[in-house]
C-alpha positions in Angstrom: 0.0 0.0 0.0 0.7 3.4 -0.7 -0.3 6.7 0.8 0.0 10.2 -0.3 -0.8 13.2 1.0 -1.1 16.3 -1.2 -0.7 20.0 0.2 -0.1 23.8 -1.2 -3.3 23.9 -3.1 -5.2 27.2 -2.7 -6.2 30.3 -4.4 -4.0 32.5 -6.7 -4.6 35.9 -8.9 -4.0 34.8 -12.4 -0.1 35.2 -13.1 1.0 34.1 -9.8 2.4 30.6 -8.9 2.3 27.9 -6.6 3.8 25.0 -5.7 2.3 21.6 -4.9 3.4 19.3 -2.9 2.7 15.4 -2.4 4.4 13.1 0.3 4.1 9.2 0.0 4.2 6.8 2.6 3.7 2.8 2.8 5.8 0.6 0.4 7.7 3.5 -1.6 10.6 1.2 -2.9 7.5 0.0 -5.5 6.6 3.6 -6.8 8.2 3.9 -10.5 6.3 6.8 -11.5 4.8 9.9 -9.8 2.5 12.3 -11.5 0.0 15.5 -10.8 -3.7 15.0 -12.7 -6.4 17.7 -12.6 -10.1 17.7 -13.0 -12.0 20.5 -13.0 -16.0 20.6 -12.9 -17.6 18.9 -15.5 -14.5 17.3 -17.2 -12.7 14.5 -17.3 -9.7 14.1 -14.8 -6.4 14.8 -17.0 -2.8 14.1 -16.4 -0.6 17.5 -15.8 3.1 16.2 -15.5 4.7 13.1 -14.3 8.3 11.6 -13.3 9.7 8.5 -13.2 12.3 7.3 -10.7 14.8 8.0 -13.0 14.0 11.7 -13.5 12.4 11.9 -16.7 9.3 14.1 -17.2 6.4 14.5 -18.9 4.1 17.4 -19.0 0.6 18.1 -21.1 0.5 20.9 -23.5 -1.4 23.2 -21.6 1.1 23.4 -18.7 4.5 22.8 -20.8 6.6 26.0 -20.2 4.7 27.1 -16.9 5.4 23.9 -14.8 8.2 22.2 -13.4 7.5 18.7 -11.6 10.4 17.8 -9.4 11.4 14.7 -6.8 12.9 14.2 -3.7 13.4 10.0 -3.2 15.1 10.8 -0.4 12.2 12.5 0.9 9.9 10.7 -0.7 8.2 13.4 -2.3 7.1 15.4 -5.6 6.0 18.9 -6.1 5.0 20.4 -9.0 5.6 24.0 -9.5 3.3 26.4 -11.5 4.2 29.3 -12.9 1.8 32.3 -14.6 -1.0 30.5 -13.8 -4.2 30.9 -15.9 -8.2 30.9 -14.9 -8.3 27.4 -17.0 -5.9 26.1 -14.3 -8.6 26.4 -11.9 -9.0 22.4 -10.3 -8.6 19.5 -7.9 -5.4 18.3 -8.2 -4.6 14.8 -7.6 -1.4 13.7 -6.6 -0.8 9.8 -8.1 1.9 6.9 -7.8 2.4 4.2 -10.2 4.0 1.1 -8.7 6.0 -1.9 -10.6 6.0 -4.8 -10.9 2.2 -4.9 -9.9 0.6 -1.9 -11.4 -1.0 -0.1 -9.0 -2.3 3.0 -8.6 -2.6 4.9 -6.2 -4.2 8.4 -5.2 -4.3 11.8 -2.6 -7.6 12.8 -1.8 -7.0 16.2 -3.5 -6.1 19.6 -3.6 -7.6 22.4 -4.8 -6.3 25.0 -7.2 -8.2 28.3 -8.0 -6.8 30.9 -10.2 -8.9 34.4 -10.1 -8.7 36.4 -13.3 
């Protein structure tokens, strides 16, 4: 099992930044990949960025240039970092782990974002 525990969500003037952060706990050695998804009322939940143990990142179009997803292992931890953040950012964001071999996922219960034009 796996626990996270998101935090730094919050409200934000559009152009201003936050930073996100998510904790794990439980059997961390398993977690191969660690990621931030969205979902904002009435849509689908969406990935923003993820990293794999190895460092490498991935980020959706929308956020490319204005986020930076970073991770401690020796803290067991991810953040993600956004930058001139826009009205459309405006959603829960879910912290996720990926574990291997046996595919698991695993969630945070949340945290929410809201950008004020």
């Amino acid at each position: 099992q796996v626990q996270l525990v998101e935090s730094g969500g919050g409200l934000v003037q559009a152009g201003g930044s936050l930073r996100l952060s998510c904790a794990a706990s439980g059997i961390i050695f398993s977690i191969n990949v660690m990621g931030w998804y969205r979902q904002a009322p009435g849509k689908q939940r969406e990935l923003v960025a993820s990293i794999t143990r190895g460092g490498s990142r991935n980020y959706a179009d929308s956020v490319k240039g204005r986020s930076t997803i970073s991770r401690d292992n020796a803290k067991n931890t991810v953040y993600l970092q956004m930058n001139s953040l826009k009205p459309e950012d405006t959603a829960v964001y879910y912290c996720n782990a990926y574990t291997y071999p046996t595919g698991n996922d695993y969630w945070g219960q949340g945290t929410q974002v809201t950008v004020s034009s």
